[in-house]
N, C-alpha and C positions, 0 to 999 in steps of 0.2 A: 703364179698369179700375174694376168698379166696390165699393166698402166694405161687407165681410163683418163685422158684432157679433160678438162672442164668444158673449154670453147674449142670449136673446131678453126683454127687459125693456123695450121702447121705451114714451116720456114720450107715451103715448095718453090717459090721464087727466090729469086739471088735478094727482089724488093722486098718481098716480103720479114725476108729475113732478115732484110736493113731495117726495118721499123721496128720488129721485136729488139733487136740489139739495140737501137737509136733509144726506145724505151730502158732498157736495162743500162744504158751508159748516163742517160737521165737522170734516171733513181739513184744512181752511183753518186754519182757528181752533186744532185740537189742534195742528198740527204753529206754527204761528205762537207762542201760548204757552211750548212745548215750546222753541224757539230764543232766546226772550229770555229763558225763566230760565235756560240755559246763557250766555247774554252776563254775566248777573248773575252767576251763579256763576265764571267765566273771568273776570270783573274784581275778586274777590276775591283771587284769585290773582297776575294779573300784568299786562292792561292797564287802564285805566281809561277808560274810555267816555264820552264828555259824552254829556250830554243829548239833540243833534242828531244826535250820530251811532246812540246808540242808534235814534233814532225813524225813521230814515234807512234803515239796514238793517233795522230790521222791517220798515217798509213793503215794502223790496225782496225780503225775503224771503216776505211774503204774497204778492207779484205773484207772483212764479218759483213758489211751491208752488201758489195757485190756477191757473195754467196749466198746470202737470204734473198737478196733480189732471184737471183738464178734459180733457186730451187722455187720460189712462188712461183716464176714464169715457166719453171718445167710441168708444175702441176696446172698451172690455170692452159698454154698452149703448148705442152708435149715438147717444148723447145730444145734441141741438145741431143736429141735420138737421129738426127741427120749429119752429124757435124764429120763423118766418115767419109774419104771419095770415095766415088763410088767407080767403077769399074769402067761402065760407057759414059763421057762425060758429056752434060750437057752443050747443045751444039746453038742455040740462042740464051741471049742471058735471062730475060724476064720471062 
């Protein structure tokens, strides 16, 4: 069977391919942020966090969201089926 994109947006420029990543580093970072000032915020309240564990579940929580990132943006623009060199290399960058 073979992998139908959503949108036709495929990482055919070096730019193009900066903006799908510049997106997936985004969602990375916003939603990673986003979870540790609610850790902050939830331990004002009621647990208290050390130090390793906060650093602990952030990490694990940037892995788990940059993997859901990637796999939506595999299926919404086919992203990650180029990431191979290829044999004759392009000879302009854009």
């Amino acid at each position: 069977m073979r992998f139908h994109r959503i949108f036709n947006f495929r990482e055919k420029t070096i730019f193009r391919t900066f903006l799908i990543s510049a997106l997936l580093i985004g969602i990375t970072t916003a939603l990673t942020i986003e979870f540790r000032r609610w850790m902050e915020r939830r331990e004002a309240r009621h647990y208290i966090y050390t130090e390793p564990e906060k650093m602990f579940l952030t990490i694990l929580t940037s892995v788990f969201v940059t993997f859901t990132s990637l796999t939506i943006i595999r299926f919404l623009f086919g992203y990650g089926t180029s990431m191979l060199a290829s044999k004759k290399p392009r000879k302009s960058f854009w």
